[in-house]
Each structure stands twice: as structure tokens, then as C-alpha cells.
N, C-alpha and C positions, 0 to 999 in steps of 0.2 A: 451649385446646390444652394437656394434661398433658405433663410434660414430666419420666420418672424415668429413674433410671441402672442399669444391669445389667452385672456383668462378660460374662455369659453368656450369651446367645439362642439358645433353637429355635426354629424356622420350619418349621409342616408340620404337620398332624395325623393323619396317615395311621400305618401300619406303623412308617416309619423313624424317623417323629419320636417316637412311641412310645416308640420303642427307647432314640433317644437321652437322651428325659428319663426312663425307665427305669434307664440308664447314671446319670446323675446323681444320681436319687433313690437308687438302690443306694452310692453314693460319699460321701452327703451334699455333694453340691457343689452351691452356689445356682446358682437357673437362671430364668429367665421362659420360659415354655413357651406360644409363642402356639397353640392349638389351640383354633379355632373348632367349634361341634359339627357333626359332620359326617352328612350322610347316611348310612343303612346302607352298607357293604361287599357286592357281588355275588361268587358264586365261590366259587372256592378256592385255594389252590396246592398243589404239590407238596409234600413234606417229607423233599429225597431224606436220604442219610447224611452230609453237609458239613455240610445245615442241625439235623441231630441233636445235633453232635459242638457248633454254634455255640451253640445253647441251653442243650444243660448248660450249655457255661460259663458263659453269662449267670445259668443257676438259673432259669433260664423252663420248662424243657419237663416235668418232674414237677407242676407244675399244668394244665398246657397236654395233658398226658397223656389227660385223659378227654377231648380234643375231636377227639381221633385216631382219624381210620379208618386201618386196616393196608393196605396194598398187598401182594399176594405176589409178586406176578409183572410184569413189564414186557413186552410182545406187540406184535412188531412183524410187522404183516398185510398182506396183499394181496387186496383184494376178489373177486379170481377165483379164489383158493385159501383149500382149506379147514383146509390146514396151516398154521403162523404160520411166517414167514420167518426170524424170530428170537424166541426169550425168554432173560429172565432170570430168578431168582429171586432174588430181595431181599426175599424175607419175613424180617421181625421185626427190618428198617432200613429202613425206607423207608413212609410213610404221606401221608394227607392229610389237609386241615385249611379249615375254612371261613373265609377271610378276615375277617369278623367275630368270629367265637370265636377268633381270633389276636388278634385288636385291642383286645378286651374282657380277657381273660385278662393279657396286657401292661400296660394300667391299671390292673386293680383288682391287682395285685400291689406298685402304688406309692402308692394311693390319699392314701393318712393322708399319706404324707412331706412335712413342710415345708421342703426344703429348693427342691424347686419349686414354683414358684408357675405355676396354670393362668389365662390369661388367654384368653376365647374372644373374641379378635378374631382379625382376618387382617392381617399385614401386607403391607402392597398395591404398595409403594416403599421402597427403602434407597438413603441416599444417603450416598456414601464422602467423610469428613471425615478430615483428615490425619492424626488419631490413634485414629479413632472412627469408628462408623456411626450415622446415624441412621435410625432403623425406624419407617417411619411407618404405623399402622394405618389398618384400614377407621372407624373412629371419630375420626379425626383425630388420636388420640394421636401423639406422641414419644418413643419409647423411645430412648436413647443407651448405646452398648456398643461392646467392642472386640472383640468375638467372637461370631460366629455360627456355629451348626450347619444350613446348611439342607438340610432332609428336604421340601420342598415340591415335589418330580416336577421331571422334564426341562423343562421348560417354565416353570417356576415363577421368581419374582424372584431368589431365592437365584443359580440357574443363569444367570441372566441377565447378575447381576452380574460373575460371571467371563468375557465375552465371548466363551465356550464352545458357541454353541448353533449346530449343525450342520441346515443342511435338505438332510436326505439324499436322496440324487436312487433311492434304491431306491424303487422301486413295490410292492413287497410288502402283499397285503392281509391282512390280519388280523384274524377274527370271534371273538367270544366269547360264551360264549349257556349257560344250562343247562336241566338237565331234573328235576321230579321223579319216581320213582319211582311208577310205578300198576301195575294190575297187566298191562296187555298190552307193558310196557318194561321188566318184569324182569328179562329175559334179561341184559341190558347193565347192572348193576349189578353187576356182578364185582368180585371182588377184583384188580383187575390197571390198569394203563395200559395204552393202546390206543390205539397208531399204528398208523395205518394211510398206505400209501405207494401214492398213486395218481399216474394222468400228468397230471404238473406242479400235481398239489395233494396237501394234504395235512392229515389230521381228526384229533386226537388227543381223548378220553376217558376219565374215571377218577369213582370215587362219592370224596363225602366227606359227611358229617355222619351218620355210622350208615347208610351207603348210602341213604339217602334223597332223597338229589340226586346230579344229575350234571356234573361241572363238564368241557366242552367249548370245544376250541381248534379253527378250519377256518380253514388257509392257503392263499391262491393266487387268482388271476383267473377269476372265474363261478364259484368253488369251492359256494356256495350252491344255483346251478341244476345243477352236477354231481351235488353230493349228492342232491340232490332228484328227480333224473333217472337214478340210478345201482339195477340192479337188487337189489343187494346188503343182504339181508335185514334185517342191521340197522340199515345206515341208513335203510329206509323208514321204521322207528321215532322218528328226528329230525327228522320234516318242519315239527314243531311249534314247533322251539326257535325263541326269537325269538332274531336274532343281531346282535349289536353291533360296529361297526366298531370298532376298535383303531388310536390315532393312532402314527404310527409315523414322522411328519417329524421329531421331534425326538432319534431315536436317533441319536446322535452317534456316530461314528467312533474316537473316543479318550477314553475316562473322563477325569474329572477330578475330585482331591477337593479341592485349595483353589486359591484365589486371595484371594492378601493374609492378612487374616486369616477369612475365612470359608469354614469346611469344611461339604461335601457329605458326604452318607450316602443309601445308598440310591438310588431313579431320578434324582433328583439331580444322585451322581455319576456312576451306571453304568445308564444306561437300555439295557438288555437284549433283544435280541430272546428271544422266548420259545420258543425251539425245542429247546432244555435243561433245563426249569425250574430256570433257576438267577439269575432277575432275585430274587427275594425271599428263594435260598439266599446268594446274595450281598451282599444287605440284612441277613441275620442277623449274616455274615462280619463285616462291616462293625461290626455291633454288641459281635458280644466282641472283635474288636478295639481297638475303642475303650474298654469296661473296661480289658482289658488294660493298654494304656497308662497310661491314667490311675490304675486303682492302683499303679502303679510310681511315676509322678513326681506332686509335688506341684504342681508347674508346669503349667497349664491350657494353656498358649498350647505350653510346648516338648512335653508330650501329644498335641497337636491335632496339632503337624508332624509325627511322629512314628506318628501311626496313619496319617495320609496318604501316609505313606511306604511305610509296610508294606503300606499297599492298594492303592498306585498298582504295586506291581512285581510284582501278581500277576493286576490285572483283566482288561484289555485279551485276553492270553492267552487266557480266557475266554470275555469275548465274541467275538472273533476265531472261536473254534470253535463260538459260539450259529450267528454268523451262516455259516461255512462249513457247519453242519449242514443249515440251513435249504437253500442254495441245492441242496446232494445229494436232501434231500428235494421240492425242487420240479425234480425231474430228468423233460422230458417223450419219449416217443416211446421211441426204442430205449436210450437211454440211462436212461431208466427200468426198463426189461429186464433191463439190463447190472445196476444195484443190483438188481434183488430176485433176480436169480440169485444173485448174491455173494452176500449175505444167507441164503440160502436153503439153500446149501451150504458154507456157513460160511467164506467166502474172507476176511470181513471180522470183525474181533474186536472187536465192542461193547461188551460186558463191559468190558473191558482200556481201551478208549475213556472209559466213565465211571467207571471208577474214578480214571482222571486229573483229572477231574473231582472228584467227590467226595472224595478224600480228600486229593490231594500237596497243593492250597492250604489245606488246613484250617487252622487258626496254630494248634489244638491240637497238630499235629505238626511245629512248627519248634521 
């Protein structure tokens, strides 16, 4: 059993932990970076203008540049009509990105830096010693440190540690699935998002990697056999996607970014419903955030309080409004009517909606 010391640990090989040994290596601040190698990434996400504004600062999105498809448009539909009940134009801020050339493009940007060191184990159990943690890997290793960063999802050890982990009594289902690009589905490779606002579920749609895939969200109870049962043109063009449940017991009620001394980034801290896409605009947030900080003070530990601070007074608010959106959109019978009228004759200001969104939290603008 090895047994070395680190001031500093990430935990998490994904996006967020990315980010943070990203964060590091940019600072030259040592670090043990456990990241085991990881399966491909499926998907995409979003890339609304919060997640734009969090990249510059980081210095990530001028590489990350060529893996952008643009979005022009946001189209929010009703299967029985052939007008959209709402758009926006958000061309030339707002794109998307395939979750893997996000993840790729993040490491080779810090590859050479020695100032982290990549270890591909997992650590599997942390146990809290009065002035220290012990991080014990899938290899039996012992790593010992007084600070952790964990990026290892809602569910993960890091989370666990802070006695933080909520089983939320919502039953909300959640599918994820994509498509490529052939030629009798090209219709729906648009430049655009694509909500669509059915009773009591609900499909959203958007291309990324050079339009050539389609990355697809379908919310709600039998929403799979509605799709699939539903006369509406272009979804008969879906019946193919294979769709993946989305675990959603562990979305917690209240963020959390530390307990003790180890800080959360990412699903982590703020496991998101995805009715926003703003769980991986949040993740970014998180990340120049925490530059921020840490180029200011030279102190690791008063840094660490210190972005937790700044992230904990603005998340909640957010999710708050993921999940308030979600439950509008899973609005069934006449109260479904009642939205896409309002919607439709503009009684409801969307726009104005995500712009609070995307832009009042950005910490480019405090």
C-alpha cells in the first residue's frame, strides 16, 4: 500500500474535473489529478452566452472555436401548429458542442504542464482525519491531503462526503438519445433548438458536430410511446433513437460547494435539471470562478472558501428556475392550452426570462 502526500486533489475525470486541473495547470499550482481513462462522452450540450462569456475567461473557447456548431435560432413548437409559438434569435452567441471535443480540447490545452500530475486511478473512499483526508484508490493506493476538489457527479464519493445527497421524491423521467444525419432526417438538422411543448411532455433538439448529429432530450411519463404514436412529421423521423434513462434521484434540492475542507465543481455541487441547459453552463461558471479566485490569493484553502462563496449565492436561484421551468413545461390538459396560448401571443416574455439567465450571474459582470 503506497502511501504519498498532496496539498491538493481532484477527483473526477469528466468536464468538471477537467476544468479544475485545467484551473491549476493554468496557475502552476501542484495538484494530483485522479482521472481514470474514461469511456467516450455521448451528446452534446448547449453553449448558451453565460457559458461563452465563462470560457474566454478561462482562455478555453478560441481553441474550442472550430468544434462549434452555431445555433441561430431558439423555436419553441407546438406539434399541432405550424407556426412556432415562440423564437428567439441568438445567432452569433449561442452554439453547440459535442461533449467529447469539449473534454478533448480542455486536456490537450494543459497536456505538457507539470505542475499536475495525472494519475488514472479512481478513488473509491475518503476518509476524514482531523487535519487531513485519506484518499484511497481503486489500486489500494493512499494518497493523504488537506484539500479536495471533487468533480466526480452527484452521486460520487466527493458528494457523499458532505452528507449532502438528497433522494428526491420527483418522478420526473428523463431520456437522452441521438441521431445521425442521413439523408431522409435532414429536415431536422437545422440551425435552431427545438422545444417542443406537448401535454404533459416534453422533446427538445439541436445538431452539433458540423450538423452531423443530433443531440435529443424527451421529458415526461410514456413520453417515448407518445413520440412514437404522435402524428407529427417530424417526429416520425425519431422512432430510431435509442433512448437512455437519465438518473435523476440524486438531484438535490440545495447546491452545495464545500464541506470541511473539500470543494465541489460541477454535478457535484449543482446537479441540474436539464430543462435550461445550464447544468454544464454552470460547470463552466464554476470554473472561472475558481481561476478567478485563485489568481487573486496565494492562499489555496482561503481561494477555495472564497469561490464557494461566490457560487453558492447565485446557484440555487438557477436551479430553482431549471426546475420551475420543467414543471411549466410538463403542464398537462387545459393548462397546457393556457401556456401555448400565452406563448403564442406573446403574453409571456422569454427573451427577458433567459437573459436573466445568461447573463446577471455571469462573474464577468460583478
Amino acid at each position: 500500500m503506497q502511501k504519498e502526500v498532496s496539498e491538493l486533489i481532484i477527483v473526477g475525470d469528466g468536464i468538471a474535473g477537467s476544468l479544475a486541473a485545467y484551473v491549476c495547470a493554468k496557475l502552476n499550482i501542484k495538484a494530483l489529478w485522479f482521472a481514470p481513462k474514461n469511456k467516450s462522452l455521448n451528446g452534446a450540450i448547449q453553449v448558451p452566452p453565460n457559458s461563452i462569456d465563462a470560457l474566454k475567461g478561462l482562455g478555453i473557447f478560441k481553441d474550442l472555436k472550430k468544434h462549434l456548431t452555431p445555433i441561430s435560432m431558439i423555436r419553441v413548437r407546438d406539434p399541432f401548429l405550424k407556426q412556432d409559438l415562440s423564437s428567439i434569435d441568438v445567432n452569433n452567441h449561442y452554439f453547440s458542442v459535442s461533449r467529447q471535443e469539449l473534454l478533448s480540447v480542455i486536456k490537450s490545452s494543459f497536456k505538457k504542464n507539470s505542475s499536475v500530475t495525472v494519475l488514472e486511478e479512481r478513488i473509491i473512499s475518503i476518509e476524514n482525519r482531523s487535519n487531513c483526508y485519506n484518499c484511497i484508490t481503486s489500486l489500494g493506493n493512499v494518497f493523504v491531503t488537506k484539500l479536495i476538489m471533487g468533480a466526480d457527479g452527484s452521486d460520487g464519493v466527493c458528494r457523499l462526503q458532505t452528507g449532502n445527497i438528497d433522494q428526491n421524491s420527483n418522478k420526473t423521467l428523463i431520456y437522452r438519445g441521438t441521431l445521425s444525419a442521413k439523408k431522409d432526417n435532414r429536415a431536422l438538422f437545422q440551425s435552431s433548438i427545438n422545444l417542443w411543448l406537448n401535454d404533459g411532455w416534453h422533446l427538445v433538439y439541436y445538431p452539433y458536430s458540423e450538423f452531423n448529429y443530433l443531440n435529443l432530450i424527451l421529458v415526461g411519463k410514456n413520453s417515448i410511446e407518445k413520440l412514437n404514436k404522435s402524428p407529427q412529421e417530424e417526429f416520425k423521423k425519431l422512432h430510431n433513437v435509442e433512448w437512455k434513462l437519465v438518473k435523476t434521484s440524486k438531484i438535490s434540492s440545495e447546491a452545495i460547494y464545500n464541506s470541511g475542507q473539500i470543494f465541489l465543481i460541477g454535478d457535484a455541487a449543482h446537479p441540474i435539471y436539464p430543462h435550461l441547459a445550464q447544468g454544464a453552463a454552470q460547470t463552466f461558471l464554476d470554473g472561472f470562478t475558481l481561476f478567478k479566485v485563485l489568481s487573486s490569493n496565494n492562499d489555496i484553502n482561503l481561494s477555495l472558501i472564497e469561490y464557494a462563496k461566490i457560487r453558492t449565492a447565485t446557484i440555487n436561484r438557477v436551479k430553482d428556475m431549471s426546475y420551475l421551468s420543467g414543471e411549466v413545461f410538463k403542464a398537462k390538459g387545459t393548462i397546457a392550452k393556457i401556456r401555448n396560448n400565452l406563448l403564442l401571443n406573446n403574453y409571456l416574455d422569454l427573451e427577458n426570462f433567459l437573459n436573466k439567465i445568461w447573463e446577471k450571474d455571469s462573474p464577468l459582470n460583478k
